[in-house]
N, CA, C and O atoms as a Tripos MOL2 file, in Angstrom:
@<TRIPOS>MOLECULE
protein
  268   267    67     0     0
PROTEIN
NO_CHARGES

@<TRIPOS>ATOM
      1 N          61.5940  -82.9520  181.0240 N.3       1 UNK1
      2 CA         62.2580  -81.8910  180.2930 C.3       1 UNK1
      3 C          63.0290  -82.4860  179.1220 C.2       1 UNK1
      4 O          63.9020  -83.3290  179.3290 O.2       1 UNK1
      5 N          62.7280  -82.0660  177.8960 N.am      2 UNK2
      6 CA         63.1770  -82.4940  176.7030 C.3       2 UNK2
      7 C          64.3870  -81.6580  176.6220 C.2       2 UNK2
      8 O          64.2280  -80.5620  177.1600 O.2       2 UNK2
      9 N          65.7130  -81.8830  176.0350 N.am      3 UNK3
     10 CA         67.0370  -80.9450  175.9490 C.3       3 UNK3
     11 C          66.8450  -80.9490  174.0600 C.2       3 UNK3
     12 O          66.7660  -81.9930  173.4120 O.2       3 UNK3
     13 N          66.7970  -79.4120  173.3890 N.am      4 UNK4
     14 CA         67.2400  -79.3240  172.2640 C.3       4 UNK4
     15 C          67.9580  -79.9720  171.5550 C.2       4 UNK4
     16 O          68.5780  -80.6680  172.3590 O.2       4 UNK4
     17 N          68.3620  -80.2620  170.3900 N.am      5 UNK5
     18 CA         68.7510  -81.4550  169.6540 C.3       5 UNK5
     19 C          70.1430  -80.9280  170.1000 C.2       5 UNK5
     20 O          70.8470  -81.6210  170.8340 O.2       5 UNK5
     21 N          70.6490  -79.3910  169.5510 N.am      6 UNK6
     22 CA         71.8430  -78.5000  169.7840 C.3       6 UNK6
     23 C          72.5160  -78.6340  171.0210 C.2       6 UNK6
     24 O          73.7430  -78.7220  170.9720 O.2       6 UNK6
     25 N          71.8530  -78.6720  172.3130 N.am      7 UNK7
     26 CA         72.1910  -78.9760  173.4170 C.3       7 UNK7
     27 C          72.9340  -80.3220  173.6220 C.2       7 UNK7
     28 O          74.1280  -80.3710  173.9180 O.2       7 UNK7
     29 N          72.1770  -81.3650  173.4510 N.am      8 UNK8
     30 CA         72.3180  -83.0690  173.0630 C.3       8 UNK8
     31 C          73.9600  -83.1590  172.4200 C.2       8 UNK8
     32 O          74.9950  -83.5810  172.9350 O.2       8 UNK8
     33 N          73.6980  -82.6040  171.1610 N.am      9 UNK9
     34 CA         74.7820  -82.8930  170.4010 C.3       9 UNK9
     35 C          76.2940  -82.3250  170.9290 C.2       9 UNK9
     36 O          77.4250  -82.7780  170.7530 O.2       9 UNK9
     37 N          75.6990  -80.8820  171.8040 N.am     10 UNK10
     38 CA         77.4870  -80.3410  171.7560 C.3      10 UNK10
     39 C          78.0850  -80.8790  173.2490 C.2      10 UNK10
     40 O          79.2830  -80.8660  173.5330 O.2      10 UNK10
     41 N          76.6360  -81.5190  174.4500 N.am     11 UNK11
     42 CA         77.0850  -82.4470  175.8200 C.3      11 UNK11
     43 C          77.5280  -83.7700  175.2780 C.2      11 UNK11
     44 O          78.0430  -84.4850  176.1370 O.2      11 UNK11
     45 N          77.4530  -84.3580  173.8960 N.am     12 UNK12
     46 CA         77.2880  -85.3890  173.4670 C.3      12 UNK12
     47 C          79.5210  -84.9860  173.3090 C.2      12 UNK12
     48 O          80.4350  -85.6290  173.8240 O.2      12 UNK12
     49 N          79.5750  -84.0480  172.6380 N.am     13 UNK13
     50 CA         81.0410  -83.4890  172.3810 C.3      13 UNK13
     51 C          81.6700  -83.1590  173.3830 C.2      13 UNK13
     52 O          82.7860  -83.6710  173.4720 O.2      13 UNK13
     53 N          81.2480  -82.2230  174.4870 N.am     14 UNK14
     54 CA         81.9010  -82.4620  175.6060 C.3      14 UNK14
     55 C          82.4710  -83.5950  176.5510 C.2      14 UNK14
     56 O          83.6440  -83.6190  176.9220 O.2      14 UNK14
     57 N          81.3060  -84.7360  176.9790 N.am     15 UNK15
     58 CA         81.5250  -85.5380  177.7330 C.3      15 UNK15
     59 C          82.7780  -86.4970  176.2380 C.2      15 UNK15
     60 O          83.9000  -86.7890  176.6530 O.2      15 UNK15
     61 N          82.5960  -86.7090  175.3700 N.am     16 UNK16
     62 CA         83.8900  -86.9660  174.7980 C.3      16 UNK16
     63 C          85.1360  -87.1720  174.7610 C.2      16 UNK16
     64 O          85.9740  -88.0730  174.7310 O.2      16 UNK16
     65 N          84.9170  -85.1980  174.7790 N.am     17 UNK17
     66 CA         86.0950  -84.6910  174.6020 C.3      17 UNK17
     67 C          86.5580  -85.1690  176.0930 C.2      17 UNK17
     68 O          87.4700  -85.9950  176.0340 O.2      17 UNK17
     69 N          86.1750  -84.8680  177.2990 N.am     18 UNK18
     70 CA         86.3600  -85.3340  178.5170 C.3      18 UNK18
     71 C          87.0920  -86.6110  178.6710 C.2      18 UNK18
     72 O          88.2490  -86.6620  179.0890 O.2      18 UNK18
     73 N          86.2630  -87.8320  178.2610 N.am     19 UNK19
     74 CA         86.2690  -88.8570  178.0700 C.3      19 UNK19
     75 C          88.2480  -89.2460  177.3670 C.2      19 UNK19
     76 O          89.2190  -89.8060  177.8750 O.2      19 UNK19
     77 N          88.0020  -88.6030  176.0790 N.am     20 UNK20
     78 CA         89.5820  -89.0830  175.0170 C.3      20 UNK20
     79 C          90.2090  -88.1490  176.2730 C.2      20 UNK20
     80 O          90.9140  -88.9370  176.9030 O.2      20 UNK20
     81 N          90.2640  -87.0120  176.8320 N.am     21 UNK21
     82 CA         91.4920  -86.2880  177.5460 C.3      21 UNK21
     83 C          92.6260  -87.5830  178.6950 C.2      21 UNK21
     84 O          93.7870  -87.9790  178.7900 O.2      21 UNK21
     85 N          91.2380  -87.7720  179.3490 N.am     22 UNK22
     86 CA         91.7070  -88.7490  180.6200 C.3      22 UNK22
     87 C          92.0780  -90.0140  180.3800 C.2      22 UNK22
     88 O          92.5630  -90.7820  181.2100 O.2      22 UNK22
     89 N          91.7650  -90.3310  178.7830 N.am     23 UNK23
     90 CA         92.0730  -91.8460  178.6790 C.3      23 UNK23
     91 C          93.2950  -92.2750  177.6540 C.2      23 UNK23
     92 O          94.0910  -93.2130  177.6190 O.2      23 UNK23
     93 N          93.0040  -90.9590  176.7310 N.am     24 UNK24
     94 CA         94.3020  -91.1620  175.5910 C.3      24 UNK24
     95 C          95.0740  -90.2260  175.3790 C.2      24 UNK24
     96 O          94.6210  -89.0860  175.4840 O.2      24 UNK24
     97 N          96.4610  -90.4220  175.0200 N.am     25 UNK25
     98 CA         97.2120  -89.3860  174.3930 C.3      25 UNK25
     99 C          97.5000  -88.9010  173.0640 C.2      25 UNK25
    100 O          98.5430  -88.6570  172.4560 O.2      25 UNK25
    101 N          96.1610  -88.8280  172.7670 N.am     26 UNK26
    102 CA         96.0110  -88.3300  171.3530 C.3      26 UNK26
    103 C          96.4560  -86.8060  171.0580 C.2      26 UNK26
    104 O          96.3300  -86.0530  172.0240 O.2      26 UNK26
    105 N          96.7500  -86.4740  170.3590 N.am     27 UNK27
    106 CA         96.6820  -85.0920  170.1640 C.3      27 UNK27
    107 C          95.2530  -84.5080  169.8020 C.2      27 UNK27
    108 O          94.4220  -85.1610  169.1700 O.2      27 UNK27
    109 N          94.9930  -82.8930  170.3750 N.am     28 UNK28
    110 CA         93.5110  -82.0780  170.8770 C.3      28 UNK28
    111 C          93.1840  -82.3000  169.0710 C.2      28 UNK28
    112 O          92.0570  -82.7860  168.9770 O.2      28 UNK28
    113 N          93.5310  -82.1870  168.2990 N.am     29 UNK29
    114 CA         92.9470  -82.3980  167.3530 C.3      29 UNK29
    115 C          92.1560  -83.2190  166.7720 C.2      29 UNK29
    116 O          91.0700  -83.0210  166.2280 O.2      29 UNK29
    117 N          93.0320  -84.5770  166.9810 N.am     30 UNK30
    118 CA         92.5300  -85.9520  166.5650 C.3      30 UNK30
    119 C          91.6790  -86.2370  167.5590 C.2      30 UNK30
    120 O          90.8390  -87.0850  167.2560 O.2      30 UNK30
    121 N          91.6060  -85.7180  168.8730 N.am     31 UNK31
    122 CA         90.5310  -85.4710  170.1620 C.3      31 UNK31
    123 C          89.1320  -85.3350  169.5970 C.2      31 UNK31
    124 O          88.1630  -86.0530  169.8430 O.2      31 UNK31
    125 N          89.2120  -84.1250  168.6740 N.am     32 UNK32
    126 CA         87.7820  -82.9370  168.6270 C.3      32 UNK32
    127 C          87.2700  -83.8740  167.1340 C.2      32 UNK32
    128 O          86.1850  -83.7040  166.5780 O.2      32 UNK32
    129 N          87.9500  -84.5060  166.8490 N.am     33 UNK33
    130 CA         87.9210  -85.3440  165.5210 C.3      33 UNK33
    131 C          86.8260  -86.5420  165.7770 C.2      33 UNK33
    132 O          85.7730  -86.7070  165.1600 O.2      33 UNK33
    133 N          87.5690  -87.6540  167.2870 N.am     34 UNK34
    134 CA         87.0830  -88.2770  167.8030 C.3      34 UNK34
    135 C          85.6630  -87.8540  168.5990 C.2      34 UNK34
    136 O          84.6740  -88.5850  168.6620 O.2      34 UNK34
    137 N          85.7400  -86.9690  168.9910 N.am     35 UNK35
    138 CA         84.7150  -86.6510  169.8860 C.3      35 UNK35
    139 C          83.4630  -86.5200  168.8510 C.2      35 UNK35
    140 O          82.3800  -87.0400  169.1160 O.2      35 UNK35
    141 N          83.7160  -85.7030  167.5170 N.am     36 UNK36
    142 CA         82.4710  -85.2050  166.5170 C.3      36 UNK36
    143 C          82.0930  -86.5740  166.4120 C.2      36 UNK36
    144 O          81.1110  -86.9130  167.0730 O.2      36 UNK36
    145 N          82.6320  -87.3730  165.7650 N.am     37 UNK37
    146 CA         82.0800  -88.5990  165.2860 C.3      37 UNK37
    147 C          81.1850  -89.0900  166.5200 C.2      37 UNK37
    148 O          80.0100  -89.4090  166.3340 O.2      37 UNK37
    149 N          81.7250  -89.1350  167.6710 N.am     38 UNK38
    150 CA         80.7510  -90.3010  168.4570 C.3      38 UNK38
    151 C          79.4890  -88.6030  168.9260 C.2      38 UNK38
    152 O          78.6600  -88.7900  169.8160 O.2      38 UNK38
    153 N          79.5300  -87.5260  168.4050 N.am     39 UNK39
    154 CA         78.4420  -86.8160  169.0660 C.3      39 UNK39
    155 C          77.3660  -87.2440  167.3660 C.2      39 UNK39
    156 O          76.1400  -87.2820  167.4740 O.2      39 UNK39
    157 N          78.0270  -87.5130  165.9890 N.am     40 UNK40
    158 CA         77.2310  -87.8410  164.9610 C.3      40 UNK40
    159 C          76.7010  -89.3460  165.1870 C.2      40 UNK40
    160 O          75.4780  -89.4900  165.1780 O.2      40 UNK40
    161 N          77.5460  -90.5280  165.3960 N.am     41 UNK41
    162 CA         76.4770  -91.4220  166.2680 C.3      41 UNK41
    163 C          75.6700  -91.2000  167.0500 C.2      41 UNK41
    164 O          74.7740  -91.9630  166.6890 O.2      41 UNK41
    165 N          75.3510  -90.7420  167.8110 N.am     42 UNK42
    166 CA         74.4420  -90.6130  169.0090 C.3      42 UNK42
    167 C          73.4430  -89.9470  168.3330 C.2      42 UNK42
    168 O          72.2740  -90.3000  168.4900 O.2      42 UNK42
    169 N          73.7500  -88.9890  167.5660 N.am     43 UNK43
    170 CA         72.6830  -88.1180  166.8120 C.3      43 UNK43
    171 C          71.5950  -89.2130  165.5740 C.2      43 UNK43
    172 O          70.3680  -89.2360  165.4760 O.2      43 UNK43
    173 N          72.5700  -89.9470  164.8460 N.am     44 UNK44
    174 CA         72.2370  -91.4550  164.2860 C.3      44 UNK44
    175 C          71.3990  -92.2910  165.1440 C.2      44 UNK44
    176 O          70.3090  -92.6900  164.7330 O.2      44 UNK44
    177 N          71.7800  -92.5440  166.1560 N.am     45 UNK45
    178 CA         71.2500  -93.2940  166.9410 C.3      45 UNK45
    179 C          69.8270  -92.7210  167.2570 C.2      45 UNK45
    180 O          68.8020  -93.3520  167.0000 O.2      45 UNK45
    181 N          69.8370  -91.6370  167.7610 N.am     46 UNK46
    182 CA         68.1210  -90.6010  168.6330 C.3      46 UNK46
    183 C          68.0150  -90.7350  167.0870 C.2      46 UNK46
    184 O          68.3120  -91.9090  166.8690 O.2      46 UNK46
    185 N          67.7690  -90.1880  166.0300 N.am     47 UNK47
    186 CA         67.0930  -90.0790  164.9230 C.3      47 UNK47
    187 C          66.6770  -91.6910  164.6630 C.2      47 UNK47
    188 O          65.5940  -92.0860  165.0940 O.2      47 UNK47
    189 N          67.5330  -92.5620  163.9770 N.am     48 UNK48
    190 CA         66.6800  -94.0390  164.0080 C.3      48 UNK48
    191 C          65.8530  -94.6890  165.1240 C.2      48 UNK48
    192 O          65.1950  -95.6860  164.8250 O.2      48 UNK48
    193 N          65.8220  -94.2320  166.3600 N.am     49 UNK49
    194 CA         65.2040  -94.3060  167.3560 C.3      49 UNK49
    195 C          63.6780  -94.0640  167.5490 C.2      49 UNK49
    196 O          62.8540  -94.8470  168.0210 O.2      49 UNK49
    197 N          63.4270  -92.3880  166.9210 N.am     50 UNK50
    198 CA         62.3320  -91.6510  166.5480 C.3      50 UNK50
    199 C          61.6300  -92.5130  165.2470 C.2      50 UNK50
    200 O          60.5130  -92.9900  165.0470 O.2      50 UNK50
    201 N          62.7430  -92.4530  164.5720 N.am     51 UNK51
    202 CA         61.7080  -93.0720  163.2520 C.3      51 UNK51
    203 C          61.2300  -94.9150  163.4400 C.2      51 UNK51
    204 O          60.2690  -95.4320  162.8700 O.2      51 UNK51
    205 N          62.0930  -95.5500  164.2790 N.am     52 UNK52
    206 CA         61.0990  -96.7770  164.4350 C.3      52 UNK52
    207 C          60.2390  -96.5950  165.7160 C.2      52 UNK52
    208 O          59.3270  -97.3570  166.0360 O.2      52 UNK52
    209 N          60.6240  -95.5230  166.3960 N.am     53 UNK53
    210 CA         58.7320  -95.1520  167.4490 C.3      53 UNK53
    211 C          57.9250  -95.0090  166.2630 C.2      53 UNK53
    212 O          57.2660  -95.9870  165.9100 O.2      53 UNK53
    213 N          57.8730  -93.9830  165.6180 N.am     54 UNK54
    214 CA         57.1040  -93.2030  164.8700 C.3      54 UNK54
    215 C          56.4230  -94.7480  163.8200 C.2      54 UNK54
    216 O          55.2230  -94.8240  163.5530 O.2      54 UNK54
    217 N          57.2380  -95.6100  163.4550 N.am     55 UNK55
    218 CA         56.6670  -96.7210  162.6190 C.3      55 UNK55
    219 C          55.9400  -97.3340  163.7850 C.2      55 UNK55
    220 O          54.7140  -97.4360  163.7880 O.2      55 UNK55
    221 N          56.5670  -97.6690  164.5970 N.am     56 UNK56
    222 CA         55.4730  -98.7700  165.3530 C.3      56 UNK56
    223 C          54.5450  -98.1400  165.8560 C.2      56 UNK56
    224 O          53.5040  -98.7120  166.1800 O.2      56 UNK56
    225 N          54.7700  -96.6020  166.0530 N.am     57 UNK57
    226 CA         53.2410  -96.1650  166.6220 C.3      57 UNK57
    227 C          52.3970  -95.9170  165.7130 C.2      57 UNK57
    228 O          51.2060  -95.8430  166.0160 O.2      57 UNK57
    229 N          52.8670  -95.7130  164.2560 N.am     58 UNK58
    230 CA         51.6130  -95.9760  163.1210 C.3      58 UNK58
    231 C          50.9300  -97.0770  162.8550 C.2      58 UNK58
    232 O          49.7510  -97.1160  162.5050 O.2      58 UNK58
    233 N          51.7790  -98.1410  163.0430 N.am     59 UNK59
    234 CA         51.5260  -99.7020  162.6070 C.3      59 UNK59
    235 C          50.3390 -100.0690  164.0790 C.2      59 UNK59
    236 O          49.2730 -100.6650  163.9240 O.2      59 UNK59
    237 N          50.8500  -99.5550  165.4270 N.am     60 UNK60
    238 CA         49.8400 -100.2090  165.9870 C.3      60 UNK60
    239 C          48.5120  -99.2640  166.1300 C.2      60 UNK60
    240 O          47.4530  -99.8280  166.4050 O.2      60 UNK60
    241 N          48.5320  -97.9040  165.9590 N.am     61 UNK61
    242 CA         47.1650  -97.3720  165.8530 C.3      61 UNK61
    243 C          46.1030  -97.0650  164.3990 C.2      61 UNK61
    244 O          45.2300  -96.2030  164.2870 O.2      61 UNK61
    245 N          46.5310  -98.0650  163.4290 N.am     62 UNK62
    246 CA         45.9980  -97.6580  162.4830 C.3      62 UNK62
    247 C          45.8280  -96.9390  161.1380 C.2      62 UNK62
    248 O          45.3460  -97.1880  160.0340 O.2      62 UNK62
    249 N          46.5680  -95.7450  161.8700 N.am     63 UNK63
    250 CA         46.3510  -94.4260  160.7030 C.3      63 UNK63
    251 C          47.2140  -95.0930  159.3610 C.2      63 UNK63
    252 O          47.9620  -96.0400  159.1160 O.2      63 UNK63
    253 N          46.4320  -93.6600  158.5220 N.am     64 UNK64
    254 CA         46.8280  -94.2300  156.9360 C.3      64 UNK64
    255 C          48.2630  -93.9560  156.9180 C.2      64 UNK64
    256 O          48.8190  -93.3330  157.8230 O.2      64 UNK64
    257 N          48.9270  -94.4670  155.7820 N.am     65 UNK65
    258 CA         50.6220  -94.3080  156.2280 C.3      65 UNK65
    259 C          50.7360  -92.8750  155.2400 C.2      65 UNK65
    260 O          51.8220  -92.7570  154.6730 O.2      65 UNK65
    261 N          49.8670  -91.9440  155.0240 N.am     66 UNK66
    262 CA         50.2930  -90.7140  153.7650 C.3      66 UNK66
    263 C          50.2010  -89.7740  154.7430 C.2      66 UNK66
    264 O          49.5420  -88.7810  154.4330 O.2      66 UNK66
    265 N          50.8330  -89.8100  156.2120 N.am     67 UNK67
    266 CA         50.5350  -88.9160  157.2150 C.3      67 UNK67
    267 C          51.7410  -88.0330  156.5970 C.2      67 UNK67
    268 O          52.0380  -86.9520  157.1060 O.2      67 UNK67
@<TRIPOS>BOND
     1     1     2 1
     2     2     3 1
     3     3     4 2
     4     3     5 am
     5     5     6 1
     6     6     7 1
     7     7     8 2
     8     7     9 am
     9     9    10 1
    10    10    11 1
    11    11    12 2
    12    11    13 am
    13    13    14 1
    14    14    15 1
    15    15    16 2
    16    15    17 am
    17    17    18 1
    18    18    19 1
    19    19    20 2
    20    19    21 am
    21    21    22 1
    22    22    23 1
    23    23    24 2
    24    23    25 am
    25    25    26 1
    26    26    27 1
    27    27    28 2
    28    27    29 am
    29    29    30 1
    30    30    31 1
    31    31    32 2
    32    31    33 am
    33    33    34 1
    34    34    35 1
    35    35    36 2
    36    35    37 am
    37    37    38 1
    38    38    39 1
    39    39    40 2
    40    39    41 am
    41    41    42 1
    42    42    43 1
    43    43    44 2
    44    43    45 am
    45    45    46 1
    46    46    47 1
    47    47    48 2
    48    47    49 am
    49    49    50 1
    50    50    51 1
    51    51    52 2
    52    51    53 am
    53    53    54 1
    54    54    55 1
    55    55    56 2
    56    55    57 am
    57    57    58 1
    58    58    59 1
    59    59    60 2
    60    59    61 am
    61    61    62 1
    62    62    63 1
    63    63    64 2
    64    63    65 am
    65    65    66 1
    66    66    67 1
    67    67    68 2
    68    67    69 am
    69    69    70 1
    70    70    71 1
    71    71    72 2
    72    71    73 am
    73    73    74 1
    74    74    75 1
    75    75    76 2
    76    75    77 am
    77    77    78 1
    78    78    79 1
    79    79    80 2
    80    79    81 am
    81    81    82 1
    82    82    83 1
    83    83    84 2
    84    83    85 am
    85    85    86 1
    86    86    87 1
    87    87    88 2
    88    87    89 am
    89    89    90 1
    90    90    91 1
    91    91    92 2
    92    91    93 am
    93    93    94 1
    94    94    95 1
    95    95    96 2
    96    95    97 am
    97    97    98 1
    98    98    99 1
    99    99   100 2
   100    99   101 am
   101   101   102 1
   102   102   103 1
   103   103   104 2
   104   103   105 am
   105   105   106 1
   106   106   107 1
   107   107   108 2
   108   107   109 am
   109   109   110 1
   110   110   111 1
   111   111   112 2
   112   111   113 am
   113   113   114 1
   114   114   115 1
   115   115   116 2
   116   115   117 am
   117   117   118 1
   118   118   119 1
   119   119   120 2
   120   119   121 am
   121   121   122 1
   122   122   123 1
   123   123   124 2
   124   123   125 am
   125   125   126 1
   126   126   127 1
   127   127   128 2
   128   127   129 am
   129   129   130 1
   130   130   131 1
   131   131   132 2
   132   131   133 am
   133   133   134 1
   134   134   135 1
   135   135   136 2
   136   135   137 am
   137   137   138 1
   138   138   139 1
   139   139   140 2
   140   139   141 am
   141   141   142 1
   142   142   143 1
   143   143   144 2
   144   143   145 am
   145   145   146 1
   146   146   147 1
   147   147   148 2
   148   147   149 am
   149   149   150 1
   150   150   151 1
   151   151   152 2
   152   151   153 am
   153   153   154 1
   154   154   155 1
   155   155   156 2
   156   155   157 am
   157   157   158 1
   158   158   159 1
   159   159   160 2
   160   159   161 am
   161   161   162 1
   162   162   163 1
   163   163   164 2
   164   163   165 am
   165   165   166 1
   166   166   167 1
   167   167   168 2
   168   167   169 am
   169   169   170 1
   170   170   171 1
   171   171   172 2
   172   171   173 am
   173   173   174 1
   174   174   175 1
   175   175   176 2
   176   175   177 am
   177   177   178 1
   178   178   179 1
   179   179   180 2
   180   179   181 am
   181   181   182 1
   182   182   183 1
   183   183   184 2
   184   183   185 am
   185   185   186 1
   186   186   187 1
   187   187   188 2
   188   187   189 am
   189   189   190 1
   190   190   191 1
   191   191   192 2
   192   191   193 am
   193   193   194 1
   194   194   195 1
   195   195   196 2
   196   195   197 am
   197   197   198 1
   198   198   199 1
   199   199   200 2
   200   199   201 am
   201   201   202 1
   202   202   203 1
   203   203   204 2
   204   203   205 am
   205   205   206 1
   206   206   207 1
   207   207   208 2
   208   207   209 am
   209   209   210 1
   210   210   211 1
   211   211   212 2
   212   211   213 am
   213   213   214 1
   214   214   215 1
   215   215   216 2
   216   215   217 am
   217   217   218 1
   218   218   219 1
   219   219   220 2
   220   219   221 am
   221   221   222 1
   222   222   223 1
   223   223   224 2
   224   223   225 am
   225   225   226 1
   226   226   227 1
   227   227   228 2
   228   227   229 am
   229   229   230 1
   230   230   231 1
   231   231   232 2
   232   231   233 am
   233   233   234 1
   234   234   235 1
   235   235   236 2
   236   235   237 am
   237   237   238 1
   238   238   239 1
   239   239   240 2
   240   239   241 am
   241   241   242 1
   242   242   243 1
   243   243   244 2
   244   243   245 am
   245   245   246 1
   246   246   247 1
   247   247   248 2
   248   247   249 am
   249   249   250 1
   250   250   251 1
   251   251   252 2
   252   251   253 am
   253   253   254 1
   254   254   255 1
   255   255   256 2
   256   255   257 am
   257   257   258 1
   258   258   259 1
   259   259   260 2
   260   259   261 am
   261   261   262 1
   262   262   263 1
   263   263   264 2
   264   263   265 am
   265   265   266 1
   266   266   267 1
   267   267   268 2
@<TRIPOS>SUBSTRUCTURE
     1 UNK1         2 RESIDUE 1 A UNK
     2 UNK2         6 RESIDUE 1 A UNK
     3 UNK3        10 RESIDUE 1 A UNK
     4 UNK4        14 RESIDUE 1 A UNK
     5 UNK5        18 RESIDUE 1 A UNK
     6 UNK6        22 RESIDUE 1 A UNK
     7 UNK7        26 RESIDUE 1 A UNK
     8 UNK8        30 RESIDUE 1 A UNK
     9 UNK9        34 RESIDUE 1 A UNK
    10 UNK10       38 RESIDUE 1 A UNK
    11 UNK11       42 RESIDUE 1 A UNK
    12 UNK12       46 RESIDUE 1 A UNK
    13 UNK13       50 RESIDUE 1 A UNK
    14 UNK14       54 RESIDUE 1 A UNK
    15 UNK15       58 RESIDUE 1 A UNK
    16 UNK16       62 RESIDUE 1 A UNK
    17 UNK17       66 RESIDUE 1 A UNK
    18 UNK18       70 RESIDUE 1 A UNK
    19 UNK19       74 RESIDUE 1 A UNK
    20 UNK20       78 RESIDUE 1 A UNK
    21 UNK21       82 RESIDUE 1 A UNK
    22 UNK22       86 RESIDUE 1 A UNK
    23 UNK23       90 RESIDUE 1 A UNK
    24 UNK24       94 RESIDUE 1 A UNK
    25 UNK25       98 RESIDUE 1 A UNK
    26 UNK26      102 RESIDUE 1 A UNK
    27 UNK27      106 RESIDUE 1 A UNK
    28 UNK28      110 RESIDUE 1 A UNK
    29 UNK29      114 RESIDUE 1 A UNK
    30 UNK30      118 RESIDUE 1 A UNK
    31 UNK31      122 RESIDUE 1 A UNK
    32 UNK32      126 RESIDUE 1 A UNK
    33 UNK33      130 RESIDUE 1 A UNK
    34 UNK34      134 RESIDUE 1 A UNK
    35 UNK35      138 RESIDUE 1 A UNK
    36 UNK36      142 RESIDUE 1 A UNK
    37 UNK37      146 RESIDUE 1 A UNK
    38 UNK38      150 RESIDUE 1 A UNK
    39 UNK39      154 RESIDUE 1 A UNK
    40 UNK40      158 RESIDUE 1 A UNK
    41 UNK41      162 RESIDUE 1 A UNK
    42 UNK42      166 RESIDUE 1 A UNK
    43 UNK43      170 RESIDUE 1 A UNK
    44 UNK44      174 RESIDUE 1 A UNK
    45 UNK45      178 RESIDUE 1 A UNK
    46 UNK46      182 RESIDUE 1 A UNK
    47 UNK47      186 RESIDUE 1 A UNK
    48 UNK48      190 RESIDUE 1 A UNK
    49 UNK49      194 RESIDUE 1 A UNK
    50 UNK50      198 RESIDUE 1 A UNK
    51 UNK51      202 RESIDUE 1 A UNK
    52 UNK52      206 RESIDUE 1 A UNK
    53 UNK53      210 RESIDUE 1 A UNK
    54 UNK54      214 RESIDUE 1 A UNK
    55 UNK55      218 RESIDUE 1 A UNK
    56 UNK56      222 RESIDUE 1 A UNK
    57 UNK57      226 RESIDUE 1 A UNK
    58 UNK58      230 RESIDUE 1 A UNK
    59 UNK59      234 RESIDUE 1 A UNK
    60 UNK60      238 RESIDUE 1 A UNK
    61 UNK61      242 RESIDUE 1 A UNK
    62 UNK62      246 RESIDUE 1 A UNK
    63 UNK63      250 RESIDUE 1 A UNK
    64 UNK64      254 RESIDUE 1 A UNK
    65 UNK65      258 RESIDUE 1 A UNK
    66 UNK66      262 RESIDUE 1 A UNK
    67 UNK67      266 RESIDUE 1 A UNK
């Protein structure tokens, strides 16, 4: 089961937000601040992920690269 990118990104913000509650005393702001950024890494991360599958699976089967 594949989870929507939308899904990904806002469990990516939850477990976070979770995460800064129990560990720091930040204020909920600088929280939801912290939390976006590491749900835009992760999103960074699955996207450069896809695109070097997507290269090495061109490079090892051949096809022309004007796919």
């Amino acid at each position: 089961m594949v989870l929507p990118s939308g899904a990904l990104w806002a469990s990516a913000i939850g477990a976070s937000l979770a995460y800064s509650r129990a560990k720091s005393p930040l204020k909920p702001s600088l929280r939801l601040i912290h939390a976006r950024m590491h749900a835009q890494a992760l999103t960074l991360a699955v996207l450069s992920s896809a695109a070097a599958y997507h290269y090495y699976e061109q490079r090892t089967t051949g096809e022309p690269k004007n796919n």
